[in-house]
C-alpha positions in Angstrom: 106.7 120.0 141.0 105.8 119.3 137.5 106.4 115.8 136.0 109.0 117.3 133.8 111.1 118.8 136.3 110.6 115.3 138.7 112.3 113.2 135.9 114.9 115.6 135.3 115.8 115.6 139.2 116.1 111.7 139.1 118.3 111.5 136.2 120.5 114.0 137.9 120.7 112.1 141.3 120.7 108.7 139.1 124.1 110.2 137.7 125.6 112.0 140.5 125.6 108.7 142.9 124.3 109.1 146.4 126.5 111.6 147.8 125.9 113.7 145.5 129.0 113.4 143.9 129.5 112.1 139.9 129.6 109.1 140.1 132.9 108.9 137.7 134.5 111.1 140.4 133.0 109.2 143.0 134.5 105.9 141.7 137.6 107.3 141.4 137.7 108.4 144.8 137.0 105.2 145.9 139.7 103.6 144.2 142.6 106.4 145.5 144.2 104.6 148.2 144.2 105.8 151.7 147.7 106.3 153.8 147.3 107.3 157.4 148.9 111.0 158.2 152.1 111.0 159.6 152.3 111.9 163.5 154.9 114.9 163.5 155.1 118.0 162.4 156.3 118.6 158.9 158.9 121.3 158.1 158.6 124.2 155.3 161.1 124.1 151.8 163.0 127.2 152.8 165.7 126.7 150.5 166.6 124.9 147.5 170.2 124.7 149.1 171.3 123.6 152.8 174.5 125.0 152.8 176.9 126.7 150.6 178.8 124.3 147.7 182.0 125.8 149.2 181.7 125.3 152.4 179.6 121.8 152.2 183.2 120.6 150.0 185.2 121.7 152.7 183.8 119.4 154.8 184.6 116.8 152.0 180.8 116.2 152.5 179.3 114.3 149.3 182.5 112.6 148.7 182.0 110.9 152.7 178.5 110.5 151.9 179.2 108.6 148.3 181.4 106.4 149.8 179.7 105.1 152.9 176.8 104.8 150.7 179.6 102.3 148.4 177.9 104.4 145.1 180.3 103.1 142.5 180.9 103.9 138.6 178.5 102.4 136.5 175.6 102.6 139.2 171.8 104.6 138.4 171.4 107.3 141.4 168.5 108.9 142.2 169.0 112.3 144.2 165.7 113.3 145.4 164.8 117.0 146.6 168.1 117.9 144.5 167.3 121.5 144.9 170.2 123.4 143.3 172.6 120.1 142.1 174.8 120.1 144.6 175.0 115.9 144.9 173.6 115.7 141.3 176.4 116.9 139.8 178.9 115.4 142.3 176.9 111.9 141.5 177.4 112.3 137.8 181.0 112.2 138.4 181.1 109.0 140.5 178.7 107.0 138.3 180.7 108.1 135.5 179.9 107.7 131.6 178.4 104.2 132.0 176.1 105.0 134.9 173.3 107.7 135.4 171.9 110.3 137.9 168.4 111.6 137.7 168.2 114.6 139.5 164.2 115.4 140.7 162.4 117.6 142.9 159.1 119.3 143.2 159.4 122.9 142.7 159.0 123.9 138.9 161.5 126.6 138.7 163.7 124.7 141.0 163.9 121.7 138.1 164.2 124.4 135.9 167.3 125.8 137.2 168.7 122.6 138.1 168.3 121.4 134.7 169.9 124.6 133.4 173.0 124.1 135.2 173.0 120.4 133.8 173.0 121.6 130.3 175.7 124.3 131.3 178.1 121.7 132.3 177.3 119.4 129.6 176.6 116.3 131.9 174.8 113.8 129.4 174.9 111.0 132.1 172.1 112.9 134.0 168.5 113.7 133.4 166.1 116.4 135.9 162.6 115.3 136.4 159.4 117.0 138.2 158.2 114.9 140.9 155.4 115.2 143.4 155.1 115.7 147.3 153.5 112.7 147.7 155.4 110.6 145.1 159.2 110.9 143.3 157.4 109.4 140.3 160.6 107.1 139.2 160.5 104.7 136.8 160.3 101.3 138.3 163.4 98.6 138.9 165.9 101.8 138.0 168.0 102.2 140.6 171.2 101.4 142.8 170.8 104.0 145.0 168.3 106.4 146.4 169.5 109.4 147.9 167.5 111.6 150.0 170.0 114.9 152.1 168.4 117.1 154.5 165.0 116.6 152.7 162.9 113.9 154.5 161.4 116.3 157.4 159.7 118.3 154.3 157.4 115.3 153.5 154.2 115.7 154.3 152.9 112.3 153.8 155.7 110.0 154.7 154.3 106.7 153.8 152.6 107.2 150.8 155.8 108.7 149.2 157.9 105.4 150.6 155.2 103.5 149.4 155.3 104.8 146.1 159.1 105.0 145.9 159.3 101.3 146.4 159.0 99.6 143.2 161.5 102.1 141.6 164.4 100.4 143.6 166.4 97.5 141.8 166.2 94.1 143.6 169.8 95.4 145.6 169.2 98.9 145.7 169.2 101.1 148.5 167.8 104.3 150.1 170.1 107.1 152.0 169.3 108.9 154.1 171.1 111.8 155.2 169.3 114.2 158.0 170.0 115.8 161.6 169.0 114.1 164.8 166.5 116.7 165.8 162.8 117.2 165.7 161.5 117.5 162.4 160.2 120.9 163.1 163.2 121.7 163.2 164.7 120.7 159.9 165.5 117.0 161.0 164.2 113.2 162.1 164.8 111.1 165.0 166.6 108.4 164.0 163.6 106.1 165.6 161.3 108.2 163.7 163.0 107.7 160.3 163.5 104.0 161.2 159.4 103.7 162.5 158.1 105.0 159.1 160.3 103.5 157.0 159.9 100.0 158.6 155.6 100.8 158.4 156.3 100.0 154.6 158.3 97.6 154.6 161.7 98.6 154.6 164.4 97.6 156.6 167.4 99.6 158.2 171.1 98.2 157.0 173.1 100.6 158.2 173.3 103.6 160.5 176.0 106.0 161.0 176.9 109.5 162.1 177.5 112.4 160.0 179.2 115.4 161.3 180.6 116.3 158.0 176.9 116.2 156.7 175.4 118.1 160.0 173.5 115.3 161.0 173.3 111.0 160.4 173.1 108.6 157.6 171.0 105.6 157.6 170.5 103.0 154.6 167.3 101.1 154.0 166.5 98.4 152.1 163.0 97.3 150.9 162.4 93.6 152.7 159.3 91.6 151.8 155.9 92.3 149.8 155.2 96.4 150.0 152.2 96.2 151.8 148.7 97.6 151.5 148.3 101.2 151.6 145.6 100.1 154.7 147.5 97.7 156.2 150.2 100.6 157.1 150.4 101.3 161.1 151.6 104.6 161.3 154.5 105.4 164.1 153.5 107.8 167.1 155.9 110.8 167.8 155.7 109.9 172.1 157.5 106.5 170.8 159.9 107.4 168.5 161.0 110.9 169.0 163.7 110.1 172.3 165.5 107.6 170.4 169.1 107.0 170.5 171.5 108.9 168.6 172.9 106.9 165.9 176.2 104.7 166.7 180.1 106.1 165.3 
């Protein structure tokens, strides 16, 4: 190999780090903080609705579910995997003119339509936003409530997106969850489950109740303590968690 050709190899290595990899890239890899993988299956979006609107109203579902979750006028809500609007635009009328809803989920055209219908019905106390799998990208100390219906079996990578949702909460605020007691293959969490990962980050279970109306539970969570490191997260083992009890009346 000609001198030339030598130097011109070092400089590239020089640049590209050891493995091989830029070393910008490389960096930035480095500093990308690592969540361990949840222990269960995750279920596939199949739908951007659960149920019909008609038949979920019949049921007097989101008006039960608003009011054990004490979501009051004047409060910021977050409904997260709000698919076609059916709590987003039930929200904007609890929170009324003084408080807001910000309706998000991760499918483009999903948004889209969602925030179609909000400009349809003229609700100027709610706002749509794209978020990501991984992370409902909220801005920080926003929000009363955090609701989450028949969409936490879809996550992928549990405790990075509780992680990440975390800060957005307001010093009182609280997560709901609403979900059936069933595997989350299919289309639901064990209560222990739900309870495991969301303790792994630091939160702590308030409240738990059942949910026939709502085909399933609702538990509440609050954030207790410092959020810890992304490493420091023990992940919860599906043999442990998925027999647990079914959540009290």
């Amino acid at each position: 190999m000609r001198p030339a050709a030598v130097l011109t190899l070092g400089l590239a290595l020089l640049a590209a780090g050891c493995d091989g990899a830029p070393v910008g890239i490389a960096n930035k890899q480095a500093a990308e903080p690592r969540f361990p993988a949840a222990d269960r299956p995750v279920a596939k979006i199949v739908s951007a609705r659960w149920s019909t609107e008609e038949a979920r109203d019949r049921l007097n579902e989101a008006e039960t579910v608003m009011d054990r979750a004490r979501i009051e006028p004047g409060m910021t809500v977050a409904d997260i995997g709000a698919g076609e609007g059916y709590y987003t635009i039930r929200l904007a009328s609890r929170v009324g003119a003084k408080g807001r809803v910000l309706g998000q989920d991760i499918i483009p055209e999903v948004r889209d339509a969602l925030a179609q219908r909000v400009n349809r019905e003229q609700l100027d106390n709610v706002s749509v936003r794209l978020g990501e799998p991984d992370d409902p990208e909220l801005p920080e100390n926003s929000f009363d409530r955090v609701l989450m219906v028949h969409m936490y079996h879809e996550i992928e990578q549990p405790y990075k997106f509780l992680w990440n949702m975390r800060p957005a909460l307001k010093p009182d605020g609280l997560v709901i969850v609403v979900d059936a007691n069933r595997s989350t293959q299919n289309h639901g969490t064990p209560p222990a489950l739900l309870e495991c990962e969301f303790a792994a980050v630091g939160y702590v279970r308030v409240e738990q109740q059942t949910m026939p109306s709502a085909g399933g539970y609702l538990a509440m969570f609050r954030p207790q303590g410092p959020r810890p490191a992304p490493e420091a997260i023990k992940p919860c083992h599906t043999a442990n968690t998925a027999a647990g009890a079914a959540p009290p009346e």
